[in-house]
N, C-alpha and C positions, 0 to 999 in steps of 0.2 A: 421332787416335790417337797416343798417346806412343811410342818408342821401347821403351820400356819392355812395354808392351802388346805390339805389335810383336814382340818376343824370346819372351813367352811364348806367342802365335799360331804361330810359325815354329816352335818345339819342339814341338807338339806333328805336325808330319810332315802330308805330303799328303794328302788325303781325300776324301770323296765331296762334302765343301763345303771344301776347301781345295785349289789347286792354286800352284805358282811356276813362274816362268819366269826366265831370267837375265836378260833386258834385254825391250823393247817390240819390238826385230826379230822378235820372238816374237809379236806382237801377231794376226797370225790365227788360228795355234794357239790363243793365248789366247781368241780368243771362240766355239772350237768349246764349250771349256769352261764361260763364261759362258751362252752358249746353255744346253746341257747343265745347267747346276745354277738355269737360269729356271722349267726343266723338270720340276722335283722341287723340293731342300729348298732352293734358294737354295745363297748362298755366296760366297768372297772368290778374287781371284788375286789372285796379288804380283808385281809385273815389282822384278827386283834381287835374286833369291834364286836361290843354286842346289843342283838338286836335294840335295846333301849337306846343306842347312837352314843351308850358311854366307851371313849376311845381306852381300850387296856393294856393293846400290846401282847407279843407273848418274847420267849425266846427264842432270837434265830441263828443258826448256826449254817456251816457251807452244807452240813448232812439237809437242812432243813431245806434250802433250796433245791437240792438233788435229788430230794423227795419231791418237789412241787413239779420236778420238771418232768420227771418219770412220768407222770399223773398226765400233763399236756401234751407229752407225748403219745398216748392213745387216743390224741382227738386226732381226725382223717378227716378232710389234706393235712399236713402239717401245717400248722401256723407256730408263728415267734414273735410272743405275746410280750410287751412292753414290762419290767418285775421291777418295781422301788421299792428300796429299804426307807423309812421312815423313823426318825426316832422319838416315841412320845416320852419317853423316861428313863435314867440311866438305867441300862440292860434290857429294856426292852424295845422294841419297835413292830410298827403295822406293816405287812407287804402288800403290798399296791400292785394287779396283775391288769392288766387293760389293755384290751382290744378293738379294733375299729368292725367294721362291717368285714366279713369275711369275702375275697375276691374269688374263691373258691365253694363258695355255697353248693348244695347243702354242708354242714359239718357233723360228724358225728364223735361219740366217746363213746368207746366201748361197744361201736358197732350200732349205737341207738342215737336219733339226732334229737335236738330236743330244741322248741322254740320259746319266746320271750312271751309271757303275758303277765303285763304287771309286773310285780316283783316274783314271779312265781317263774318255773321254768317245767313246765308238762312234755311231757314227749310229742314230737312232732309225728302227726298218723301219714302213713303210705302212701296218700296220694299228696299230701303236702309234700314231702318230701321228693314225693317225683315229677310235681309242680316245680319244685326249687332246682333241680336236676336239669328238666329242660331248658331252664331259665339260664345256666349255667353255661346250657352250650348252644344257648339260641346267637348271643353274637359269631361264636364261629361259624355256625350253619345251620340256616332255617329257610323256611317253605320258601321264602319270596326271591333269595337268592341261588335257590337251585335254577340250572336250566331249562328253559322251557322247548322242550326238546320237537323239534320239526316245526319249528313259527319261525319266521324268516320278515323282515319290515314289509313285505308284499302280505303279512296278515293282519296288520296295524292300521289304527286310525290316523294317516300322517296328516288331516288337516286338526286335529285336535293334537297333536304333538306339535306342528308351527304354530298353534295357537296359545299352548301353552310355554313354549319359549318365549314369543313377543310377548306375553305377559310377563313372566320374570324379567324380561328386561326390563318393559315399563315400570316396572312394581322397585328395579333396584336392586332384584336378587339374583342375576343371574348377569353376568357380561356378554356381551352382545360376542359368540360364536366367532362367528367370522365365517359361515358354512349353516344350509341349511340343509346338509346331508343327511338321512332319517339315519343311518349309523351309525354316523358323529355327534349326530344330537342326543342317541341314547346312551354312548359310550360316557359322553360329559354328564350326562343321569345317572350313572352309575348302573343303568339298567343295560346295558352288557358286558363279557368279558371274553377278551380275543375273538369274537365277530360273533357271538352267541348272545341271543335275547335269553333274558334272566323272564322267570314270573312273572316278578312284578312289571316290567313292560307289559304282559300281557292282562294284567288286573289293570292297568290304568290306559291303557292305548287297542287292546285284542278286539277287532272288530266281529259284529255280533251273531254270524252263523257259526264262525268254528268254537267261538268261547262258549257258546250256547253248549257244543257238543263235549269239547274237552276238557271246560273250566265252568262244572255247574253252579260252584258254589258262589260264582259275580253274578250273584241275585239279588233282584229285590222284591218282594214282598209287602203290596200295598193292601190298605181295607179300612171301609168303612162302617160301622153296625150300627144297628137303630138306637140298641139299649148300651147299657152298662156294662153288657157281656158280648161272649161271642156268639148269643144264640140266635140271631137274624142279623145277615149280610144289608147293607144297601149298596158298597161294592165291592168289589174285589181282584184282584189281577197278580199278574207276577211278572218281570222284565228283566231280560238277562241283559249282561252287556259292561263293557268299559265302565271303572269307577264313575269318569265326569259324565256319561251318559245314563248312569242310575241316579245320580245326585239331579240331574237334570230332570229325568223322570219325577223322582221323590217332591223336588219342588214346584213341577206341574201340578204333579197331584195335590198337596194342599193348598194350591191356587183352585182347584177345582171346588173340593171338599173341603176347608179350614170352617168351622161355625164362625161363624161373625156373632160379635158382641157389639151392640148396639147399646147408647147412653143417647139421654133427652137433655139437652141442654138450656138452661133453667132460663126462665124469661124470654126464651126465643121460640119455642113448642121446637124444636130443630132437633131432628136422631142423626146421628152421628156414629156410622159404623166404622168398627175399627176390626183388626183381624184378632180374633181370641187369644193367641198367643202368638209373640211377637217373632216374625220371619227367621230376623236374623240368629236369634236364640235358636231355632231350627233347624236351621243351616249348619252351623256350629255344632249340633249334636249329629246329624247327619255325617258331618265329613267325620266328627269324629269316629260314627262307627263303622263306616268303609275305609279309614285309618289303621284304625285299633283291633280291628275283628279278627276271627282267627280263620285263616284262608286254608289251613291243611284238610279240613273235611271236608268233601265232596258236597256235604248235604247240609252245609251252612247255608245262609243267607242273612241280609242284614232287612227286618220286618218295621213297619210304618202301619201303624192303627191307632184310627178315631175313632172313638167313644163318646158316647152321650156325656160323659164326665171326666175324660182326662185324652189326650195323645201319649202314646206310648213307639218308644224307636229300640228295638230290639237287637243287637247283633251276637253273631255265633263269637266263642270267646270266653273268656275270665279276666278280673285284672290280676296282674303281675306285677314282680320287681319291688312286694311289699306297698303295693299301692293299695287302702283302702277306700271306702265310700267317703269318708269323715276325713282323709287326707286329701280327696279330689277338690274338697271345697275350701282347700289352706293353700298360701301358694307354693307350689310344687315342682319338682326338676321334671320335664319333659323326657317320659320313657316308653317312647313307641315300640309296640311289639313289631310294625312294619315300618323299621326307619326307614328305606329306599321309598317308601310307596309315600308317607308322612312328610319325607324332604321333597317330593316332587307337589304335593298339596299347599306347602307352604310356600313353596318357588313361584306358584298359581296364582298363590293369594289367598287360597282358599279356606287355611287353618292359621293358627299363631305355631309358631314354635316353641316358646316356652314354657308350655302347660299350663297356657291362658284359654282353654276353651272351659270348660267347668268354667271356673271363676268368671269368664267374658256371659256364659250363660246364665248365671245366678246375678249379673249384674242388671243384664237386661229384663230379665221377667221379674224382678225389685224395680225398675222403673217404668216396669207398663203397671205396676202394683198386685201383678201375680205371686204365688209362693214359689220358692226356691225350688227349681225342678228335683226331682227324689231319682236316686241310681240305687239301684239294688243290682246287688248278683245273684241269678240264679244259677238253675245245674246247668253248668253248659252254656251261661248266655249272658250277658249284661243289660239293663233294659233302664233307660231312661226316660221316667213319667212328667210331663207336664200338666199341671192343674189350673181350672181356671178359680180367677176367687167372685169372680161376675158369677151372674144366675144367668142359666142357660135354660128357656123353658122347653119342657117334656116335649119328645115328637107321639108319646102315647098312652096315654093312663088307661087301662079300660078296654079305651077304646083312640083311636088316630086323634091326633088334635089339629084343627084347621090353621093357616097360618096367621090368621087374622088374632084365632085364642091363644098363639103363642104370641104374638105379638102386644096383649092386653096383658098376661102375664109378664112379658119382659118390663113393660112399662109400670108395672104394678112395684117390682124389684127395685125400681129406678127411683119411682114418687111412691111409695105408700103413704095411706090414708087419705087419696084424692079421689073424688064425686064423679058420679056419672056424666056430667057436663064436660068435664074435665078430659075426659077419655076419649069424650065425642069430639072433642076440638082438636087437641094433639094428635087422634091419627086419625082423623078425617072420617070419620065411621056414620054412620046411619041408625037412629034411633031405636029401630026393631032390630036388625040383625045383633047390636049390642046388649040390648036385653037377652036376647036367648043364650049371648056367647056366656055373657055374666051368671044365667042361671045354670048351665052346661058346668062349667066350671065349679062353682059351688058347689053344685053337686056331688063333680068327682072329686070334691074335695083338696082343691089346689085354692081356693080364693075364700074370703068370709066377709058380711058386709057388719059393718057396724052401726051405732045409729038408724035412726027414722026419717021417711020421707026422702025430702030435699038436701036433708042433713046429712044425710047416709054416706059413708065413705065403704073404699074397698082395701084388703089387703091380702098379701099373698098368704097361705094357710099355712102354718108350722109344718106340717108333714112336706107341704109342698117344697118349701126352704129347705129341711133337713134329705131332701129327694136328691141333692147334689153331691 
């Protein structure tokens, strides 16, 4: 590293990969740091900077490095950390220690790991740490490529296994076999080994009485509620079964259930129903979390609820591998916690591979003019909300609202400040039954009329607006 180099590193200020210290007396501190950024994105300290980013140097000598190295040698696994001399001025120079992401994660100093936030390096707590642990030896062995012990292709769905090869072929991802032997077909899936079905064959292929019994957690979890909460069903169910046959499920059901958002198209009196939020955005979060979910608990499932105000796609899980909420919406390296189950989805057609579903999701609910769907993590679960930014009006204020008064309310959302005449024309309504709906509503305080007479217009009531 030049000097030069060096000066424009230092400008740009401490960070979550950049830390300084004025001299190597600093040298523990310093590998709480190095520790810390093994742990995440990598990154460099400077011993001869201080914190004001004025470069000083100190003096170094072969004892000085012997000392430095002592110190990185109580970080576990061993790492062999990149060390530049620098020289900012005659007799002295900066040491430049930099490390990448650690291949061996978690890393510890002194028996305590510690991770990156900010410029700061706080000790990593116990369950992080045996989050990072798992993670560590999830590529050598995890849920989906153990055996699935006593399942033989005679308990598989083999017209959904040829049906997903001829897809990959059509699609371009997959070379046409040469055999449609259900063996051969899973061995080139990677879903067996030496004549043994793996898990994951039986998450994407297990047909649906023994998986029911042996493999609870290929569930799904559907529901619809009246309100905003879960305190009244209008439905409810649960389906066990093969990935492609709960995705199948999952998007019957909002064929059945989706609310329809209806627009009045101006000059034509013509409603125009559309689905409230857009299928394929749906889709897309669906596969992702029969993907991504965490299949080791018996008493997982991946959960699907509509709400008077949002759909919510729930699965058992965390995310991993340093994936945030706030990174899922940047574009990002594709890291399935089920790559076997993930590469046969995407063979399908059914997912993107390169951690284009986030991004492909937030593209499409920005063009039907919805908000960026919201991912939280909870304990235990991941949960993907969709919002609509349309007005959805109430199924109950009070008291039940007929469809006719949700229907004068949707239109109200669409045109405010239009007249009684107006209302009668565009949905075809009858003079009396529209007075009383007009005065019903009023009442419960969802609509207010403005004006006198023939002049009089209508519009939706504040509370009623802020009801979504």
């Amino acid at each position: 590293m030049t000097l030069e180099q060096l000066q424009a590193i230092v400008a740009a200020g401490e960070s979550e990969t950049l830390e300084f210290k004025r001299t190597t007396g600093q040298r523990s501190e310093a590998m709480h740091d190095l520790c810390a950024m093994l742990n995440q994105r990598g990154g460099r300290v400077l011993f001869g900077i201080e914190p004001n980013r004025q470069i000083v140097g100190q003096q170094v000598s072969d004892r000085t490095i012997e000392e430095l190295a002592q110190e990185i040698q109580q970080i576990e696994p061993t790492v062999f950390p990149q060390i530049d001399r620098v020289d900012v001025q005659p007799g002295l120079q900066v040491i430049v220690i930099e490390v990448s992401t650690g291949p061996n994660r978690p890393y510890s100093y002194k028996g305590q790991a510690y991770k990156r936030v900010g410029n700061t390096s706080p000790k990593m707590s116990r369950d992080e740490y045996n989050r990072m642990l798992i993670e560590r030896f999830h590529g050598e062995r995890r849920w989906e490529t153990e055996p699935a012990d006593g399942w033989t292709v005679a308990d598989l769905d083999r017209t959904e296994l040829s049906r997903t090869i001829d897809e990959a072929i059509r699609r371009g991802r997959l070379e046409e076999p040469g055999t449609r032997d259900p063996l051969e077909l899973l061995r080139g899936l990677g879903l067996s080994r030496d004549g043994v079905l793996l898990r994951a064959a039986v998450v994407l292929f297990g047909q649906r009485p023994r998986i029911e019994a042996e493999f609870p957690q290929c569930l799904l979890r559907v529901a619809k509620f009246k309100g905003i909460d879960k305190g009244e069903f209008l439905d409810n169910r649960q389906f066990h079964g093969h990935a492609f046959e709960l995705l199948l499920k999952a998007e019957r059901f909002l064929r059945e259930n989706l609310p329809i958002a209806g627009r009045i198209v101006p000059n034509l009196f013509e409603r125009i129903d559309d689905p409230l939020y857009p299928p394929v955005a749906l889709r897309e979060a669906l596969a992702n979390a029969l993907c991504h979910r965490d299949y080791s608990s018996g008493g997982g499932s991946v959960s699907l609820a509509i709400y008077q105000d949002r759909l919510e796609i729930t699965s058992t899980g965390t995310l991993h591998f340093g994936l945030t909420v706030e990174r899922l919406f940047e574009p990002h390296e594709s890291l399935p916690w089920n790559p076997l189950i993930a590469r046969v989805f995407y063979r399908r057609g059914i997912i993107e591979k390169w951690g284009r579903g986030t991004l492909k999701m937030a593209e499409l609910t920005q063009q039907a003019g919805l908000p960026r769907p919201e991912i939280e993590e909870q304990t235990g679960c991941v949960v993907v909300r969709f919002r609509p930014s349309k007005y959805i009006p109430p199924q109950q204020v009070k008291q039940d609202l007929t469809e006719r008064q949700r229907k004068i309310l949707q239109l109200l959302s669409e045109r405010p400040g239009i007249g009684r005449k107006e209302i009668l024309t565009i949905l075809n309504l009858e003079l009396r039954p529209l007075k009383t709906d007009l005065e019903d509503l009023k009442r419960l305080g969802l609509i207010v009329q403005t004006g006198k007479g023939r002049g009089s217009v209508w519009h939706l009531a504040e509370s009623a607006v802020n009801r979504q």
